[in-house]
N, C-alpha and C positions, 0 to 999 in steps of 0.2 A: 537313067543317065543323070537327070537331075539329082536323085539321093548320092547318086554317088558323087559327085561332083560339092556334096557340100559335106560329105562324108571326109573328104581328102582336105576341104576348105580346114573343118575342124580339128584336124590330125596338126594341116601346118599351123594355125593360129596356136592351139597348145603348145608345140613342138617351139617355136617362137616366144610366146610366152613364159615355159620355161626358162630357156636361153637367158632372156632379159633381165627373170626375177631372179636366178642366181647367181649373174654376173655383176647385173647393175641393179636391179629393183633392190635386191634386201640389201646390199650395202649399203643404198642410196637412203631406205629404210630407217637401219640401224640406226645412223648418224642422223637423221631429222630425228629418234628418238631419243638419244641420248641428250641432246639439245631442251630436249621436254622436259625429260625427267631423268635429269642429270646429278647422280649418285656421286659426293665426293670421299673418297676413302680416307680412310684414317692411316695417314703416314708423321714418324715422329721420329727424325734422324736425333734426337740428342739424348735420347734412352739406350743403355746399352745393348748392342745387338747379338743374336741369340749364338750359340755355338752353331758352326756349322761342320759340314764334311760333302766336299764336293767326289763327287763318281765320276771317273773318268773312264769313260766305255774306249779301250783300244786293244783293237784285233787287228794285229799285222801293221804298225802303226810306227815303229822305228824312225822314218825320218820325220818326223812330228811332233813325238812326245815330250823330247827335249821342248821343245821349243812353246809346248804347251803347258810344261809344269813348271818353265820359266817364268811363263806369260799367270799363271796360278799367283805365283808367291810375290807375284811384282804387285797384285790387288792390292788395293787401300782397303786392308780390314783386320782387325786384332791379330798377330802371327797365334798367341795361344789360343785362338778360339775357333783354330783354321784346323780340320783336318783334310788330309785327299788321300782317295782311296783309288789306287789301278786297278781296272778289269782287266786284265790281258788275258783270260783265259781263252785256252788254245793257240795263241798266235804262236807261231814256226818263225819267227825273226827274231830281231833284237831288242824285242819293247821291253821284254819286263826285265831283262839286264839292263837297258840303261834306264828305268825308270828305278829302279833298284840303287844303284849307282847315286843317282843324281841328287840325292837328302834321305836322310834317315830318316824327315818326318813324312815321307812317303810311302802307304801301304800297298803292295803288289801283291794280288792273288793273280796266280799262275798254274794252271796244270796240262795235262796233253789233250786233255779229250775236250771238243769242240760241241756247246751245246747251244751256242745261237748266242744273240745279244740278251736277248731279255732272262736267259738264265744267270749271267753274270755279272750283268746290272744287281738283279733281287740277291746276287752272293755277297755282293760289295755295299746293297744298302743292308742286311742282316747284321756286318760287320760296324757298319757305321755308329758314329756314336754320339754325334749332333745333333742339336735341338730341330735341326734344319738339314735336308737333304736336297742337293743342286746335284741337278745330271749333268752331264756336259759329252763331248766328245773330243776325241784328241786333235782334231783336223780345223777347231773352230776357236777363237782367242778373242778375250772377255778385253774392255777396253775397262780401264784404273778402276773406276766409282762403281763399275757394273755390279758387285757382288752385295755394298753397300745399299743400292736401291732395289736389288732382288730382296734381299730381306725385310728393308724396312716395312711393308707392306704388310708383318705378322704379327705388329701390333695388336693390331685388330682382332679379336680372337674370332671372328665371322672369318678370315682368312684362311682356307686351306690347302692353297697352291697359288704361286705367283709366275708366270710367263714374261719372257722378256723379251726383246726386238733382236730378228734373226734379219743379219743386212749380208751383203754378198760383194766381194768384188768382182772387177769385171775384166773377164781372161778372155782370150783371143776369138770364141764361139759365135757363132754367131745369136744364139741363145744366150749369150749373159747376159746381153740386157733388158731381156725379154724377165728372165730370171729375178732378176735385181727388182724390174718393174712389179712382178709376184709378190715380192717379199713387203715392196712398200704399201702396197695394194693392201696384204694379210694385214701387216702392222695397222693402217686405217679401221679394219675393220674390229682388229681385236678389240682397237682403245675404246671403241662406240662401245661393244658388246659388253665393255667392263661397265662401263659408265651409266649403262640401262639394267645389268644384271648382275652378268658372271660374263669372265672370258671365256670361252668355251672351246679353244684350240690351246695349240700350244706347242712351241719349238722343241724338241726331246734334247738340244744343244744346249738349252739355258732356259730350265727347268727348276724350280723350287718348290718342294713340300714339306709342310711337318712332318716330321719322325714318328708323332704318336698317331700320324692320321693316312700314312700311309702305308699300304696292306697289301699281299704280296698277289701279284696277278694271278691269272689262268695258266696253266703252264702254256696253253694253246695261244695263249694272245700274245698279237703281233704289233698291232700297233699300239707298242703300250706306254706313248707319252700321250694318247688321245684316251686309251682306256685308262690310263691315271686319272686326265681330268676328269672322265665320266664315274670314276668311282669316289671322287672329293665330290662334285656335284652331287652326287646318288646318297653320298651321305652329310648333306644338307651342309656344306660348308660353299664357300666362292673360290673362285680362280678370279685373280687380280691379275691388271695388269703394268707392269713398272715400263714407261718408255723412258727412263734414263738406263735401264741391264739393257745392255749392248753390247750383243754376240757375232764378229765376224770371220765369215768361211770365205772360201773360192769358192768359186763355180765350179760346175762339171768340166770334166777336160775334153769333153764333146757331145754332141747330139746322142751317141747311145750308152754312154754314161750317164745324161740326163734322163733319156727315156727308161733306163733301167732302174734308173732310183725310183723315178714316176710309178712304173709298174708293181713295185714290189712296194711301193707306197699302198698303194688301190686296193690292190690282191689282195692286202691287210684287212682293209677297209670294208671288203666285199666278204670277207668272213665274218667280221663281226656283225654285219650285218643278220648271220644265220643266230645270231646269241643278243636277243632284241632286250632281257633282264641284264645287261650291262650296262644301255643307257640309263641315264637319270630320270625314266620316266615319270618318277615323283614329282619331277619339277618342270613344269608346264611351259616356264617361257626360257629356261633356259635348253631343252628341249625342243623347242622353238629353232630356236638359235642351230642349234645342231642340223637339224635335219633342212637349213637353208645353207649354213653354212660349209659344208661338209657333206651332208647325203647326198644332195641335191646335183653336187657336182658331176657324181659318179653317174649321171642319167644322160650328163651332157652329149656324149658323144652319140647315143640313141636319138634325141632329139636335133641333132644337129643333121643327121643321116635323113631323118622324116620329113625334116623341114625342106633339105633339098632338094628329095626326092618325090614329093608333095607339089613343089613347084615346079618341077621338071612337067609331072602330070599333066599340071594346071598349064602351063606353055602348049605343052602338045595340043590340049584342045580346049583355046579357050573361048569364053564368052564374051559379049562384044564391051564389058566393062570391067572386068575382072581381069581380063588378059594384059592391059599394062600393066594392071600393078603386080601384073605375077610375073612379065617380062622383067620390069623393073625390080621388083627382090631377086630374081633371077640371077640379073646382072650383077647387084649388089653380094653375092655368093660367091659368084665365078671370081668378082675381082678380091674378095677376100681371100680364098685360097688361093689365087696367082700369086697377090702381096707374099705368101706364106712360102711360095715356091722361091721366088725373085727376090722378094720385100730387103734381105740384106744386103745382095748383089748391085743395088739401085744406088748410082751417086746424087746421095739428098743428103739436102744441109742435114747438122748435127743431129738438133731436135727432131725432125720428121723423121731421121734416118734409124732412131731410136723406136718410132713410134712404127714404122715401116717394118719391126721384128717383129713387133706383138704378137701379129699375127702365126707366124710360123712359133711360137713357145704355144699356144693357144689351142694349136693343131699336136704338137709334137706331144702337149698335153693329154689329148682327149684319145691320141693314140695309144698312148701309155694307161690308161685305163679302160681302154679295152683290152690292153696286151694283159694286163693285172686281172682283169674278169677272168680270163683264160689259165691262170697260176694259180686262180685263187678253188677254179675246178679239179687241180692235181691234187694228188694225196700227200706230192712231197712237201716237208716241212721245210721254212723258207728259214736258211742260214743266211748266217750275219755276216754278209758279202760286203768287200770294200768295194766304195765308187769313185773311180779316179774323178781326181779335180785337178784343180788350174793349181800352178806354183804348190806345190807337196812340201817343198823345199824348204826347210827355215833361210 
């Protein structure tokens, strides 16, 4: 009775531990080292800045694109050194006529047959003819300077992908701002990670790499604005990061719109896991980075289960000293998921009422990657599904 009782002890203290150190320990981490041993990159706006060719991934994307390849040419950056390329392959609407339409210095590849995103990304960067390649998507719009401070960063010839800050607005869900809070959350962590090493994430929306150093994926790989960076990392360059490139999207246009992007996020993620020579394993601390940043998450919802369920144990039958503080995390559980149920329904001031989401994105999270575990066991290959958002509408 005894073994077992510190058997269960030891499941939840891990189980907990993890938790902390992916949510809060390595953040908290990162940023006390960046502070240490604080990397300043070599940026130099008054050189002139390289050719580009932005990619514009839109499948089925009609009431958008307009308003995206407006939002393109309105950038503060050389018009002759500007090219943009449309992916519309396969879309059934009106993308690649009105992208077609809309300037001649627009290139639209278009055909019938539907072969996923990352087939017609790699057809649009083949085409491309930029010293520099920016991905983007049609559904997300670059603010004036963003395309300027994605670049400047490839001065440095140690540069070989630069990331920029993905902000969100906030639509009727009760998950925006739970969302919104994600994104400032990621942005803190990337700028430490650049600062100590390499950035080692990266928004697939506002996305830059050099053209000589970018190499065409697996046909299998899915999530391939993460296997981009792991293949610049693998081949001894950095991922920078620019927080003045500022990319902003809606929100999901509901909870299973979010959970569905979630999922089919993971699902990715949990394959690559089976293809461990795609990480950077040559590179010790930026490999680091990866598997707190990034793996580690994918275990949360296991650990979140044990931990509960660990303490449920320890309630049932405890010891005469043990037993509060297992009542007491107990409680601390049950009111976390209530908040998660209730937490937006609660009339609280502003700020609390904000902080009172959290929870429920948190959960709606670690759902969506368990639901992604379960896709990513099918044999079917995961097409390039649109996820409705907030305000579609220019």
């Amino acid at each position: 009775m005894r073994r077992d009782s510190r058997t269960i002890a030891r499941i939840r203290t891990c189980s907990l531990a993890t938790i902390f150190y992916v949510l809060i320990g390595y953040p908290l981490l990162i940023a006390l080292l960046s502070r240490v041993r604080r990397r300043r990159p070599i940026v130099d706006h008054s050189v002139e800045p390289p050719s580009v060719t932005i990619v514009v991934a839109a499948y089925n994307e009609a009431r958008t694109i307009q308003s995206k390849l407006q939002n393109v040419f309105e950038l503060e950056f050389p018009a002759e050194r500007l090219e943009v390329i449309v992916a519309a392959q396969g879309s059934t609407d009106r993308t690649a006529e009105i992208a077609t339409a809309f300037s001649d210095r627009v290139i639209v590849l278009t055909d019938d047959d539907r072969a996923g995103k990352l087939a017609a990304v790699e057809a649009a960067c083949m085409k491309a003819s930029g010293d520099i390649i920016v991905l983007s998507d049609a559904n997300n719009m670059y603010r004036v300077d963003t395309l300027r401070h994605l670049v400047s960063p490839f001065h440095d010839a140690g540069v070989g992908a630069v990331s920029g800050v993905k902000m969100t607005t906030v639509g009727p869900t009760s998950l925006a701002v739970g969302e919104r809070t994600y994104w400032r959350y990621e942005t803190f962590i990337k700028q430490s990670e650049a600062r100590v090493s390499s950035c080692t994430s990266a928004s697939g929306e506002i996305l830059a790499i050099r053209a000589d150093v970018m190499e065409p994926l697996a046909p299998d790989a899915g999530l391939d604005d993460f296997e981009r960076i792991c293949d610049v990392l693998r081949r001894g360059y950095r991922v920078e990061f620019a927080p003045g490139a500022v990319s902003v999207e809606p929100t999901s246009a509901s909870q299973a719109s979010e959970r569905q992007r979630r999922a089919r996020i993971t699902a990715q993620r949990w394959r690559l896991l089976a293809h461990p020579r795609r990480f950077p394993l040559n590179r010790p601390v930026p490999m680091w980075q990866i598997l707190s940043h990034k793996i580690g998450r994918l275990f949360l919802p296991l650990a979140a289960m044990l931990a509960f369920a660990t303490t449920c144990v320890e309630v049932a039958r405890p010891s005469a000293k043990r037993g509060r503080s297992a009542r007491a995390l107990l409680a601390a559980q049950v009111a976390f998921y209530l908040l998660a149920a209730i937490g937006p329904r609660l009339p609280l001031p502003r700020r609390l009422g904000k902080l009172a989401r959290i929870p429920r994105y948190l959960v709606v999270t670690n759902a969506a990657t368990v639901e992604g575990l379960y896709l990513a066991t099918r044999d079917s290959h995961l097409l390039w599904d649109r996820v409705d958002r907030y305000e579609h509408d220019a």
